[in-house]
ZASEDREN-73314 format. One line per field, with one value per residue: residue number from 1; residue in one letter; chain; x, y, z of N, C-alpha, C in turn. Coordinates in steps of 0.2 Angstrom, whole numbers, plus 5000, padded with zeros to 4 digits. Layout:
<nodes>
num: c(NUM,...)
residuo: c(a,...)
cadena: c(A,...)
n_xx: c(X,...)
n_yy: c(Y,...)
n_zz: c(Z,...)
ca_xx: c(X,...)
ca_yy: c(Y,...)
ca_zz: c(Z,...)
c_xx: c(X,...)
c_yy: c(Y,...)
c_zz: c(Z,...)
</nodes>
This chain:
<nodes>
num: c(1,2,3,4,5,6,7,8,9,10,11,12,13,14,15,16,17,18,19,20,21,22,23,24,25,26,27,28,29,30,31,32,33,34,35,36,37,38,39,40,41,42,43,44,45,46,47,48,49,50,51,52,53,54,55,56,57,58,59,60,61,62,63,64,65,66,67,68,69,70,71,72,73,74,75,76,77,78,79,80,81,82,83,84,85,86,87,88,89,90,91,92,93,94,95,96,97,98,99,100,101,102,103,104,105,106,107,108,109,110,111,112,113,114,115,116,117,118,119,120,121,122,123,124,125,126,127,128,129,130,131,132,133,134,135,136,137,138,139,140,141,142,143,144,145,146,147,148,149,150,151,152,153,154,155,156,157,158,159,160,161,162,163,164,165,166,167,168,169,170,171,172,173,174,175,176,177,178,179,180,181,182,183,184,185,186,187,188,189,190,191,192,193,194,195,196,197,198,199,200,201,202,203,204,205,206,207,208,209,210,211,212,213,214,215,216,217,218,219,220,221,222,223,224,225,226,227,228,229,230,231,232,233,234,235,236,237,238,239,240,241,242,243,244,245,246,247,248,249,250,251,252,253,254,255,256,257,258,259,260,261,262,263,264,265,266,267,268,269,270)
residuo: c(x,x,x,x,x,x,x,x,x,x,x,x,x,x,x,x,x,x,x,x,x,x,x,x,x,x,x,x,x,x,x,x,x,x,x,x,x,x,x,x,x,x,x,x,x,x,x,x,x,x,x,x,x,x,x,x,x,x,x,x,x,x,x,x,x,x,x,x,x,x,x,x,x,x,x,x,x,x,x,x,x,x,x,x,x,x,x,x,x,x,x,x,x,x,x,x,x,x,x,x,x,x,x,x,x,x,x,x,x,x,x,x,x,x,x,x,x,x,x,x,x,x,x,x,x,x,x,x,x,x,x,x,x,x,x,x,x,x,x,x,x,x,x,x,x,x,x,x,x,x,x,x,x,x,x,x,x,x,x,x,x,x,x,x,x,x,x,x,x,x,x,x,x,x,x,x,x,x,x,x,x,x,x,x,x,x,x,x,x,x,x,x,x,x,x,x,x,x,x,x,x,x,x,x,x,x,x,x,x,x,x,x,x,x,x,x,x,x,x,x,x,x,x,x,x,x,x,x,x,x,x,x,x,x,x,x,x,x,x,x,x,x,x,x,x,x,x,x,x,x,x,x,x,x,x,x,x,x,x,x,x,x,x,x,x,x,x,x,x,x)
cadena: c(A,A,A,A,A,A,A,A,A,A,A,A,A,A,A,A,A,A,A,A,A,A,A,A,A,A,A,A,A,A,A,A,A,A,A,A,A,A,A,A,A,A,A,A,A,A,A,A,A,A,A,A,A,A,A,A,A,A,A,A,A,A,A,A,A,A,A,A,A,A,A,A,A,A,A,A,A,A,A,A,A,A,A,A,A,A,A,A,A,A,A,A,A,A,A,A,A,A,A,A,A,A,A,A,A,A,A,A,A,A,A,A,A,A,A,A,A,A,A,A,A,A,A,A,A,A,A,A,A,A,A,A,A,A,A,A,A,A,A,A,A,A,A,A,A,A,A,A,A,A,A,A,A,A,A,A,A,A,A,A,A,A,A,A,A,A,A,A,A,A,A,A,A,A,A,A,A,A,A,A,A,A,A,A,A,A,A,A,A,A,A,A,A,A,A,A,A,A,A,A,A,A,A,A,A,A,A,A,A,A,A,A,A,A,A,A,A,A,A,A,A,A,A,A,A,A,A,A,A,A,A,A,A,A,A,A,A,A,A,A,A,A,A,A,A,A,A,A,A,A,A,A,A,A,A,A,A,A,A,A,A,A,A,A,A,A,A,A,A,A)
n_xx: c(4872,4883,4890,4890,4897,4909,4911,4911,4923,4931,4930,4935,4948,4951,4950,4961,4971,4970,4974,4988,4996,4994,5000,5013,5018,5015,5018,5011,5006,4993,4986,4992,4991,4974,4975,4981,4971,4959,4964,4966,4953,4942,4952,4949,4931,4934,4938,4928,4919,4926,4924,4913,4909,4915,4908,4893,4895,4902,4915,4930,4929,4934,4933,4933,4938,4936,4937,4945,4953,4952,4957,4971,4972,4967,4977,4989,4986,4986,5000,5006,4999,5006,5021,5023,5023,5032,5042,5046,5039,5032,5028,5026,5013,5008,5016,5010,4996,4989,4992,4983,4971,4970,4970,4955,4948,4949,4941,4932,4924,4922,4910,4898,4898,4911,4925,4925,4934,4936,4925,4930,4942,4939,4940,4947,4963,4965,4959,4966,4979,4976,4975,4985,4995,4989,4990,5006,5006,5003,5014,5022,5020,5024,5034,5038,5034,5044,5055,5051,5053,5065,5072,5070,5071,5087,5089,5087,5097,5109,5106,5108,5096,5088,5074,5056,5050,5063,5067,5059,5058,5065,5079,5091,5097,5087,5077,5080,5081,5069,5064,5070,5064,5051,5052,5057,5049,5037,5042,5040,5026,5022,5028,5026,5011,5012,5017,5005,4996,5002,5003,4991,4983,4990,4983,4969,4968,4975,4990,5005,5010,5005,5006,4995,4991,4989,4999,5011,5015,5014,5026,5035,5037,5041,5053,5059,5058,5066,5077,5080,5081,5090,5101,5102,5106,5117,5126,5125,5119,5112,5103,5101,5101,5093,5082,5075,5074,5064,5053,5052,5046,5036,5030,5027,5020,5006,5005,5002,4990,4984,4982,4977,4963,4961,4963,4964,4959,4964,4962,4950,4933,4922)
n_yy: c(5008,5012,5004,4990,4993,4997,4983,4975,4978,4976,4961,4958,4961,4949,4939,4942,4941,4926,4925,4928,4922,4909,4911,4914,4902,4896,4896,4906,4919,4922,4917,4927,4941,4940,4943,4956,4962,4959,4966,4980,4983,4979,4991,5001,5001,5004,5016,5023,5021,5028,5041,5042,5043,5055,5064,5062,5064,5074,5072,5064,5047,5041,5040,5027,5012,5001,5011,5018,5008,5006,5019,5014,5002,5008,5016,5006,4999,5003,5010,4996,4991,5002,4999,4985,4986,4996,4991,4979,4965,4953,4945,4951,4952,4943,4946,4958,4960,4949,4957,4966,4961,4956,4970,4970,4963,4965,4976,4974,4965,4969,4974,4988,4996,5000,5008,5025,5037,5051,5066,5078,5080,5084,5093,5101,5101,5091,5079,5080,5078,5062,5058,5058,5052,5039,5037,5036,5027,5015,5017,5013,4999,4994,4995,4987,4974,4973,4972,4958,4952,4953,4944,4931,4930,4931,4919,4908,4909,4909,4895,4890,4883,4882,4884,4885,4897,4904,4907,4915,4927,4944,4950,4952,4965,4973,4972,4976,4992,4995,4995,5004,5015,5014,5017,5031,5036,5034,5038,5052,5057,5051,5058,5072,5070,5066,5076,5087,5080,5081,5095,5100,5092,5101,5111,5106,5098,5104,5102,5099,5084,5070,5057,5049,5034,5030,5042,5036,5024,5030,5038,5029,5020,5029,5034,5023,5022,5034,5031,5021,5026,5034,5026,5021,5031,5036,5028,5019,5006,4993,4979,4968,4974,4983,4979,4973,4983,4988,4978,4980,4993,4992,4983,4991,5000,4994,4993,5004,5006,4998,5001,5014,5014,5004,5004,5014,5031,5047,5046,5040,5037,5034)
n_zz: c(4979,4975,4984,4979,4967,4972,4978,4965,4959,4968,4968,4954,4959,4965,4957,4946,4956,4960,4945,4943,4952,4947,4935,4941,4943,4931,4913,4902,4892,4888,4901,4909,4902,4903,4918,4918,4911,4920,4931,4928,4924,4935,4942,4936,4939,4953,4952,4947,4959,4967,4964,4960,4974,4979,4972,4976,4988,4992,4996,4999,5000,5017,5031,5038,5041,5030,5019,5021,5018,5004,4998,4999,4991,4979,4975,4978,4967,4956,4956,4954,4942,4935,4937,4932,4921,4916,4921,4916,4922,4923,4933,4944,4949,4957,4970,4972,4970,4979,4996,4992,4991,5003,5011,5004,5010,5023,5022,5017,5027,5041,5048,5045,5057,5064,5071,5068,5059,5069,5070,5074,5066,5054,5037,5024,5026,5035,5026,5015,5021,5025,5014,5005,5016,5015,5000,5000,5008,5000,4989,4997,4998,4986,4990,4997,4993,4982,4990,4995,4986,4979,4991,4991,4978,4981,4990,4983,4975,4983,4990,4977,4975,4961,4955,4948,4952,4952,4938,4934,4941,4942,4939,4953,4954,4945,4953,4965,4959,4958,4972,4977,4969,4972,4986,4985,4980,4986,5001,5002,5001,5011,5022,5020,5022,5036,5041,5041,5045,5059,5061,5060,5072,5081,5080,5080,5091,5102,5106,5096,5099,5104,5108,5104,5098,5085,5081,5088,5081,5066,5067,5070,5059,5050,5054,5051,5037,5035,5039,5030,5018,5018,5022,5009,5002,5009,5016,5007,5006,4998,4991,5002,5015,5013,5007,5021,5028,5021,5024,5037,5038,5032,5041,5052,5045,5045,5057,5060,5053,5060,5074,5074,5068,5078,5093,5107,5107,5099,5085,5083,5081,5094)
ca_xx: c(4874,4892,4895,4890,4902,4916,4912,4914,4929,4938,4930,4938,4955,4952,4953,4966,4975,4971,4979,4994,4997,4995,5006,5021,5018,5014,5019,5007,5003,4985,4985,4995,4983,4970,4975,4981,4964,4956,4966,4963,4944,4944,4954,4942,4928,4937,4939,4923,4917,4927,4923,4905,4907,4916,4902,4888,4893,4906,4922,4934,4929,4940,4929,4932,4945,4935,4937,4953,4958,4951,4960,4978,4969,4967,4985,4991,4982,4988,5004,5008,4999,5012,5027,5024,5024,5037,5049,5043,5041,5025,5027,5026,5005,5007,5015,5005,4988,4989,4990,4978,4963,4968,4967,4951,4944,4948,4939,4925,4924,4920,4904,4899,4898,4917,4927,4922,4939,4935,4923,4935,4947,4937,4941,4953,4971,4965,4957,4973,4984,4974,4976,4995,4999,4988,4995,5011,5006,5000,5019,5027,5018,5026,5047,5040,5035,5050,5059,5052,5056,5073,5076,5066,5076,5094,5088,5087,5104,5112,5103,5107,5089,5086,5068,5053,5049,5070,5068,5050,5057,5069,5086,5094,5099,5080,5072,5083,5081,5063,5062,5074,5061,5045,5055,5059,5042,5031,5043,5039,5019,5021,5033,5020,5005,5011,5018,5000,4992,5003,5000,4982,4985,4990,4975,4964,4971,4981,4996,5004,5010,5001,5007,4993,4994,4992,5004,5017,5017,5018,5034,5040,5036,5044,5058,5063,5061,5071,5085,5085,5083,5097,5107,5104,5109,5123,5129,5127,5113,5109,5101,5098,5101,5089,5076,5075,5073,5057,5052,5051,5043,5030,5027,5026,5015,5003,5004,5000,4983,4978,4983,4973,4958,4957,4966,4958,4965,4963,4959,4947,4926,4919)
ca_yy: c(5007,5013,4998,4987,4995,4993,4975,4972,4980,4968,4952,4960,4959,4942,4935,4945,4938,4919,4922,4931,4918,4902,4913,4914,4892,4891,4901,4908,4924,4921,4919,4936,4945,4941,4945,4961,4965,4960,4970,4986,4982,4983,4998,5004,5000,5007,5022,5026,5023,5034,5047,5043,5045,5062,5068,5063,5065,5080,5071,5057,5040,5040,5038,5021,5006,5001,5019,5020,5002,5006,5020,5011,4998,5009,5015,5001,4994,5008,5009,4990,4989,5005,4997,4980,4987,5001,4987,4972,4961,4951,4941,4955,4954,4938,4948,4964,4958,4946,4962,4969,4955,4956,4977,4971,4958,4968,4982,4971,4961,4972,4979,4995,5001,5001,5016,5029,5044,5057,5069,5083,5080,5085,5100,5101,5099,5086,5075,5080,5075,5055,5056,5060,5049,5034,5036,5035,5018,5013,5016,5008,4993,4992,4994,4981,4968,4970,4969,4950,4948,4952,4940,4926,4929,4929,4914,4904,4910,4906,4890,4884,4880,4887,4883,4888,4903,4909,4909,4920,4932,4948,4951,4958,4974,4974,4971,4983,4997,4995,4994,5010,5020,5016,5020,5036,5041,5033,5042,5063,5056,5049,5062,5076,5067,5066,5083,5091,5079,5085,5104,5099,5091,5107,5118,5104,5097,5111,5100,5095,5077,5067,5049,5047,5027,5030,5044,5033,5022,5031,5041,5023,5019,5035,5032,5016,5023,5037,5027,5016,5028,5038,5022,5021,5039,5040,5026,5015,5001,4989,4973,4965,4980,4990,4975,4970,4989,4990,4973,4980,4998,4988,4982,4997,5004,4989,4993,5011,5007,4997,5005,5022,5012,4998,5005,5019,5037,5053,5047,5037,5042,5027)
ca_zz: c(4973,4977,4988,4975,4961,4976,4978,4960,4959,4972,4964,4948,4958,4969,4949,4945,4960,4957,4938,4943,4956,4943,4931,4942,4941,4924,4908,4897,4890,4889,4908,4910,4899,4907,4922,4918,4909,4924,4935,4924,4925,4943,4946,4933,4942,4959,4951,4945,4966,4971,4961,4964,4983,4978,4970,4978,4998,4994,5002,4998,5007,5022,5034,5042,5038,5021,5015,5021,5015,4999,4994,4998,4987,4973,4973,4975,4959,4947,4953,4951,4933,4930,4938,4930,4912,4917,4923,4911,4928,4923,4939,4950,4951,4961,4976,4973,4970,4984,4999,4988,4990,5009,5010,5001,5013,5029,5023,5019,5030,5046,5049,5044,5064,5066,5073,5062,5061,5074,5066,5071,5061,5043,5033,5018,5027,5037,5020,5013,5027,5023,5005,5005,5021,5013,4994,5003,5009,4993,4985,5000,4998,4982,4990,5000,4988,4977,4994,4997,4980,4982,4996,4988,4973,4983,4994,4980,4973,4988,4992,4972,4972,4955,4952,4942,4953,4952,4931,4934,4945,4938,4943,4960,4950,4946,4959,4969,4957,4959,4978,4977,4967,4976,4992,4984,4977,4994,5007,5003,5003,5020,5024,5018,5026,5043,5042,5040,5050,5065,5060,5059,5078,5083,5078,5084,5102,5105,5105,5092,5100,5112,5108,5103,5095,5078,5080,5090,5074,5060,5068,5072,5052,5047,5057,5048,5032,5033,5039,5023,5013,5023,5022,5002,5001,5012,5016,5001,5007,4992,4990,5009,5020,5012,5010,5027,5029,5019,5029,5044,5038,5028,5045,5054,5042,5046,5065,5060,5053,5066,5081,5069,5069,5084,5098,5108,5105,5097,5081,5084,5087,5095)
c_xx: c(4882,4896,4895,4896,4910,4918,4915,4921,4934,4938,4933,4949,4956,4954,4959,4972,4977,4974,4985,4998,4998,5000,5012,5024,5021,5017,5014,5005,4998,4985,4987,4991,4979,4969,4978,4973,4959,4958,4966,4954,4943,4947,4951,4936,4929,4936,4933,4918,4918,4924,4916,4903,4910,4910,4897,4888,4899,4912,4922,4932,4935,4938,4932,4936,4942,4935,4943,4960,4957,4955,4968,4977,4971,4973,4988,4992,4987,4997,5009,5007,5005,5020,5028,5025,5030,5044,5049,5045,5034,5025,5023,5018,5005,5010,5012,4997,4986,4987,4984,4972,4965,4965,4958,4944,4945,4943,4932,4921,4920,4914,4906,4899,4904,4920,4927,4931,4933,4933,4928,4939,4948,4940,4945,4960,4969,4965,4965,4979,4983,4975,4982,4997,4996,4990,5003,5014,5008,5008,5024,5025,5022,5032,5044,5039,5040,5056,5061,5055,5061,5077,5074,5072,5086,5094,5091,5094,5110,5114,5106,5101,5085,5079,5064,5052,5056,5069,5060,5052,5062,5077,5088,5094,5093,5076,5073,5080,5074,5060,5066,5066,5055,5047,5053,5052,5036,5034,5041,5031,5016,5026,5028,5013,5008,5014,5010,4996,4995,5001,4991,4979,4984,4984,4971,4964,4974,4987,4998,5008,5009,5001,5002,4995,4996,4998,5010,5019,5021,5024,5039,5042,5042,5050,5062,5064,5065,5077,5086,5084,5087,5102,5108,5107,5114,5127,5130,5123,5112,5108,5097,5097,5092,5081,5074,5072,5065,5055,5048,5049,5039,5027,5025,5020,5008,5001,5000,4991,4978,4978,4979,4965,4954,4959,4963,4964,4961,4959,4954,4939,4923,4911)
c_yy: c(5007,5010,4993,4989,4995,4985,4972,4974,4976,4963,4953,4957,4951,4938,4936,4941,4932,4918,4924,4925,4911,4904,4912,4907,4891,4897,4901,4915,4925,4923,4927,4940,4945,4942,4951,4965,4966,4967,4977,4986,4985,4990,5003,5006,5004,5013,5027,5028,5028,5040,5047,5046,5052,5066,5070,5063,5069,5080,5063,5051,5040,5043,5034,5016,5006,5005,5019,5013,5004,5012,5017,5007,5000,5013,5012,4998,5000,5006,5001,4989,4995,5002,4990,4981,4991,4994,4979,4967,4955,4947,4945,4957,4950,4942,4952,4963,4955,4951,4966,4968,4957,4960,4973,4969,4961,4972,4980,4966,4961,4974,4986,4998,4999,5007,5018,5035,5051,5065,5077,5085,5082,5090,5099,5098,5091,5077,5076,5075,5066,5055,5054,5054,5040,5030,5035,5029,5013,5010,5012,5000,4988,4992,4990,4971,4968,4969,4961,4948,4946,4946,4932,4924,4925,4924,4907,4903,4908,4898,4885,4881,4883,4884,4886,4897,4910,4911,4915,4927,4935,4945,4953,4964,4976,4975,4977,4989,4996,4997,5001,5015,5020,5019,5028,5042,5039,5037,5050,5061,5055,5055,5069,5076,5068,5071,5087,5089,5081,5092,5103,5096,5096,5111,5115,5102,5099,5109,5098,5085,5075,5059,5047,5037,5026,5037,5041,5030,5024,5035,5036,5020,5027,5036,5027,5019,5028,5034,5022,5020,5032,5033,5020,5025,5038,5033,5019,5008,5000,4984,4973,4969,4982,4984,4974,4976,4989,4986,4976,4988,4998,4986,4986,5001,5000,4992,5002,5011,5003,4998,5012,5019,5007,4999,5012,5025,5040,5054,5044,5039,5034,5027)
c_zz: c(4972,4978,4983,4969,4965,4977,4971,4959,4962,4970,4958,4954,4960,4960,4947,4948,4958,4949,4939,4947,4952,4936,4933,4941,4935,4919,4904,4896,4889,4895,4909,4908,4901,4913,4924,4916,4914,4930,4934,4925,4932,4945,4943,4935,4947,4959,4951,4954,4968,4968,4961,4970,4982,4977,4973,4986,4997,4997,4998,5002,5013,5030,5041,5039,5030,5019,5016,5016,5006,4993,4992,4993,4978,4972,4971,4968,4952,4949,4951,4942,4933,4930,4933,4922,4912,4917,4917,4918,4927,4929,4945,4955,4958,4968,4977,4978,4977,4993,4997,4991,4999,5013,5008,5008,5021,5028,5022,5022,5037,5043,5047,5052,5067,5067,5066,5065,5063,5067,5067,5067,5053,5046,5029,5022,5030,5030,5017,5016,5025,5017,5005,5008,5016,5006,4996,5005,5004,4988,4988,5001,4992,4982,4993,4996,4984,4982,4996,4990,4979,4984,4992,4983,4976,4989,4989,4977,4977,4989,4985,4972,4966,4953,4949,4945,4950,4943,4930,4936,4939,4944,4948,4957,4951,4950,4965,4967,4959,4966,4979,4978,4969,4982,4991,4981,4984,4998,5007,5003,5009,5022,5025,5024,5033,5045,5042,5045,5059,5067,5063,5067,5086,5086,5082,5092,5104,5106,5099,5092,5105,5113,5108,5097,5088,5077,5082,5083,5070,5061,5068,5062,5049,5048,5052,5042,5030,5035,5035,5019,5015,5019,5015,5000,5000,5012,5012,5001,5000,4993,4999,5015,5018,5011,5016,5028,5027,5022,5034,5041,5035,5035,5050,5052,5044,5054,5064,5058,5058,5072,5077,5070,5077,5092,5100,5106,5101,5090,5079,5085,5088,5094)
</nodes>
């Protein structure tokens, strides 16, 4: 019953997706609307899941990629609807949603006898350690689409190709401040998160680093973000620097869940 109130939830966003996506085309407030409402439905929907599978098996899903894709998922979902109303971007679903239906379609797509995370690894810090490091994703999914945005935006501007997308999208200033502030709310998440789960490393394989895959990663992924947001800091990174930056630590993050799940190693139970 669980799987099914997840399945609807995702065919709540795949909609979602397809109206945000004809929005950025077309104008209409109707469209918008209802692809907002859908998008609210679904992460309604989601929400209720999780808190099912809380209940009734005494643990967060985070299991196996669909659990794991699932919370990124439900991150994702909230903080776009808040970013999108916070910032007045009604475009912004079109690049959201989109990762979103993909997160959706990996995690349902696989079999359920996919690597399952290494049952060592329960207990509180550990579940912690995935919640944190995964809402972490969740917020950096969001500096990275206002990164493509960004460029998208300053391609056009460059290029004199002012077309329907260039009068849909926001401003550079916006778009920036936007890619700033998820940066600066998803890095202490990931920050946190891979702090506990190295602690937690520790205690369990008596080391706390063994290059492990999904370790090498996320250090590589962590790496990058602190040098853009370093470089925002310190050395005054705006617009294209610091885009590019989240780019290439969006991709990191990427290599992080699949070197965590499909590559052999530590975190792995086969």
């Amino acid at each position: 019953m669980i799987w099914l109130v997840f399945h609807l939830s995702f065919l709540g966003y795949f909609a979602a997706t397809v109206l945000a996506v004809v929005h950025l085309f077309r104008r209409g407030q109707a469209i918008h609307q209802w692809c907002v409402g859908l998008a609210w439905s679904a992460w309604g929907l989601h929400t209720v899941a999780l808190l099912a599978e809380l209940l009734l098996k005494g643990r967060l899903p985070l299991s196996n990629l669909h659990a794991a894709s699932a919370l990124v998922i439900w991150g994702g979902a909230l903080l776009y609807l808040f970013a999108e109303r916070r910032y007045d971007i009604p475009v912004l679903g079109a690049f959201v949603l989109p990762i979103i239906c993909l997160l959706a379609i990996s995690g349902i797509g696989f079999p359920r006898g996919i690597p399952r995370i290494t049952p060592v690894l329960g207990g509180l810090w550990s579940w912690l350690h995935g919640v944190l490091a995964l809402l972490g994703m969740a917020a950096l999914t969001l500096n990275f689409c206002a990164a493509l945005m960004f460029l998208l935006q300053e391609r056009q501007l460059k290029g004199k190709r002012l077309g329907i997308v260039f009068y849909r999208l926001p401003s550079l200033e916006a778009l920036d401040r936007l890619s700033t502030q998820a940066l600066t709310l998803g890095f202490p998440f990931l920050t946190l998160g891979l702090f506990l789960g190295t602690l937690q490393a520790g205690t369990v394989w008596g080391s706390y680093w063994s290059w492990d895959p999904a370790q090498a990663a996320s250090l590589l992924a962590w790496i990058v973000y602190a040098a853009t947001l370093s470089g925002r800091a310190i050395g005054g990174w705006r617009g294209r620097r610091a885009a590019l930056g989240a780019i290439v630590g969006f991709l990191a993050l990427v290599l992080t869940l699949s070197a965590g799940f499909f590559l052999p190693g530590r975190h792995v139970a086969l």
